[in-house]
C-alpha positions in Angstrom: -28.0 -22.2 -11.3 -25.0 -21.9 -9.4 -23.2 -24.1 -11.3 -23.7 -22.9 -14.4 -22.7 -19.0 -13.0 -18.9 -21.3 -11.9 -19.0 -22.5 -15.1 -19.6 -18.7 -17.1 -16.7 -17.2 -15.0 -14.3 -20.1 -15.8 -15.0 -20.5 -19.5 -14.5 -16.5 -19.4 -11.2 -16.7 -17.8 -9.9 -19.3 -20.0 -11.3 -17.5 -22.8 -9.4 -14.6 -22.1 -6.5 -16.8 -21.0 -5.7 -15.3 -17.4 -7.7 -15.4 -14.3 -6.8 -12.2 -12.3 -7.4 -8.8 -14.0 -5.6 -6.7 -11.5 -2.2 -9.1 -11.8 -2.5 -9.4 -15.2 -2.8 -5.1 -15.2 0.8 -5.7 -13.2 2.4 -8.0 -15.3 2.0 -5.4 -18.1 3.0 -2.8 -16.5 6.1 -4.9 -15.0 7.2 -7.3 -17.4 7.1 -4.5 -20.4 10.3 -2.8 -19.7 10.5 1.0 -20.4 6.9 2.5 -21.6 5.4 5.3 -22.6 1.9 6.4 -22.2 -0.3 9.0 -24.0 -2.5 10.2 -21.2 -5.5 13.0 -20.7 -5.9 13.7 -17.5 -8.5 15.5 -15.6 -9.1 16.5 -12.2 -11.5 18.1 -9.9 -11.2 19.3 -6.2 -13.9 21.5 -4.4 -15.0 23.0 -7.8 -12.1 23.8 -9.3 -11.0 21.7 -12.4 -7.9 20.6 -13.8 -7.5 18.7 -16.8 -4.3 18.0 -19.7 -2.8 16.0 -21.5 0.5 14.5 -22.2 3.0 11.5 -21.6 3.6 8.9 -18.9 6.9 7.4 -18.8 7.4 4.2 -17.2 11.8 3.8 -16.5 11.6 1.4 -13.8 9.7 0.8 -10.4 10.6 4.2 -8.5 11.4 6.1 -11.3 8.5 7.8 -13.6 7.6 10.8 -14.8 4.6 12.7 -16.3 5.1 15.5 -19.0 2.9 18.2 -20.5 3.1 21.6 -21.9 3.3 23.3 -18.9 5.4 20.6 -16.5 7.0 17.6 -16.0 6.6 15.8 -12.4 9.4 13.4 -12.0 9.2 10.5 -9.2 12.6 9.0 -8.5 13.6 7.0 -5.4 11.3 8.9 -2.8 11.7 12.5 -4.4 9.6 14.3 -6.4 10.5 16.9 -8.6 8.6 19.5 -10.5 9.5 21.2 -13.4 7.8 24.2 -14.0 8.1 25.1 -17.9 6.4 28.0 -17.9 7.9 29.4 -14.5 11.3 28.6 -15.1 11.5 26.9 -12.0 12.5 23.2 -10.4 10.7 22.3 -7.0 12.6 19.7 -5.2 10.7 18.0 -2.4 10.4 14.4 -0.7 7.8 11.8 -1.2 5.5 11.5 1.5 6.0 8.0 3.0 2.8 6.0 2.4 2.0 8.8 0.0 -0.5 7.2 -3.3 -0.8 9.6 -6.0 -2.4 8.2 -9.6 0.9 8.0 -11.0 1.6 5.2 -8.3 -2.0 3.4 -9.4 -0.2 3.3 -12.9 2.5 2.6 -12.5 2.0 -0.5 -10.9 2.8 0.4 -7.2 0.1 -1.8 -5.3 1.2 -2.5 -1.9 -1.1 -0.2 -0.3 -4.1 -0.9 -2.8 -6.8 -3.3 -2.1 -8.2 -4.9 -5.4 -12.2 -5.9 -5.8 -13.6 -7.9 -7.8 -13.1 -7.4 -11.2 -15.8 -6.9 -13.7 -16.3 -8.0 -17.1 -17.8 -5.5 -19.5 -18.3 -5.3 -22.9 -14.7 -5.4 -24.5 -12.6 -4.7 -21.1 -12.4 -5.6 -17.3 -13.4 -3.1 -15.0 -11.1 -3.4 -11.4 -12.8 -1.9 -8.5 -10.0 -0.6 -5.7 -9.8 0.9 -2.3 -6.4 2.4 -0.5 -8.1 2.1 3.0 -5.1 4.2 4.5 -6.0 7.1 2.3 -9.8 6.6 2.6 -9.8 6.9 -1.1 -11.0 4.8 -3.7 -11.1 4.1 -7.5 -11.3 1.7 -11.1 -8.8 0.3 -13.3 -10.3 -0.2 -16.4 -7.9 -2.8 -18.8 -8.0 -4.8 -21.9 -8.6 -8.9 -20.8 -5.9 -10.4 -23.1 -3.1 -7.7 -22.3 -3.8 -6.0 -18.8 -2.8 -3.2 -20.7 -4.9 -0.1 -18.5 -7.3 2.2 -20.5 -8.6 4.5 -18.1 -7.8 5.0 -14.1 -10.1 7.0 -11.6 -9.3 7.8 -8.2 -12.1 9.3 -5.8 -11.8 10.4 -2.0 -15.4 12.0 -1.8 -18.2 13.4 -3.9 -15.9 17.4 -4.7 -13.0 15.2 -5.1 -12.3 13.0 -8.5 -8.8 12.3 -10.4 -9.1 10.4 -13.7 -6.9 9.5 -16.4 -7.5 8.2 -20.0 -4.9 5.8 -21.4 -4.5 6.4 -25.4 -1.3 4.3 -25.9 1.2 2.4 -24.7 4.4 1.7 -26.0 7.6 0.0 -25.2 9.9 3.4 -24.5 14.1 3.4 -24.8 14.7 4.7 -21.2 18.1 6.0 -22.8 16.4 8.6 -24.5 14.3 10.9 -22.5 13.0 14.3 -23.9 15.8 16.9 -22.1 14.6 20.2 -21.1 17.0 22.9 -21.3 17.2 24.2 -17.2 19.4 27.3 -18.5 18.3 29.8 -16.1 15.9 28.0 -14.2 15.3 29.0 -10.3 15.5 25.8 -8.2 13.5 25.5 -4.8 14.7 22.8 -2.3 12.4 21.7 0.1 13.6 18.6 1.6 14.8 18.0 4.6 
């Protein structure tokens, strides 16, 4: 019996041509260049509820950015900057060292992350994680033949859940990002 369970897993994994879910979810993510990502994103912390949607961009490792109606969060070089559309205002802080938001997770970041096992179901691969410094944990859910991620969740207790649905994902000039105009915008600095 054993045999023949060694012999399902590596007839699966040379069916789907790779034999590491979570690298292959890396190599996408690195090896694609620029991308953008249609997202819906919903959260929930000690009853209240969050949830929008809009796009990922992928530039380069340490540079990304997430934009909706109402904001665009911007993660460059261990800064973080939030623009408030709505509020007319631009929040400049520092990245918390060690720091793992979902963005990170998608992005690719991984040094902190501790992939499980992956598991095969119906049409994708479902990748168990744990960030053991954060005492939070989570799924990547990706297509086999790509890596490319459908859905992320991120969990650090029963009142606390972060999930994101992957539409698309394209290749993305990183020469042409959407410009916001910052006439009159208030800008708050709070690094030190």
């Amino acid at each position: 019996m054993k045999k023949m369970m060694v012999l399902a897993v590596l007839f699966i994994n040379s069916a789907f041509g790779f034999s590491d879910p979570y690298q292959t979810f890396l190599k996408f993510i690195n090896e694609s260049g620029s991308l953008k990502m249609s997202l819906e994103f919903y959260q929930i912390q000690y009853g209240d509820h969050f949830d929008t949607a809009g796009d990922f961009y992928y530039l380069r490792d340490q540079y990304y950015f997430f934009d909706d109606a109402a904001q665009r969060i911007i993660f460059q070089d261990g800064e973080i900057s939030t623009i408030s559309k709505i509020n007319k205002q631009i929040i400049l802080d520092n990245i918390i060292p060690g720091e793992v938001t979902i963005f990170d997770i998608l992005s690719g970041k991984n040094e902190l992350i501790v992939p499980r096992v992956a598991i095969l179901e119906k049409e994708y691969y479902k990748i168990p994680f744990t960030i053991p410094s954060w005492e939070l944990s989570g799924m990547i859910r990706v297509l086999p033949t790509s890596g490319r991620p459908l859905e992320i969740k991120l969990s650090s207790g029963p009142d606390q859940e972060t999930r994101i649905k992957i539409n698309s994902a394209e290749p993305w000039d990183s020469n042409s990002i959407p410009e916001i105009d910052l006439t009159g915008f208030e800008k708050i600095d709070l690094r030190e």
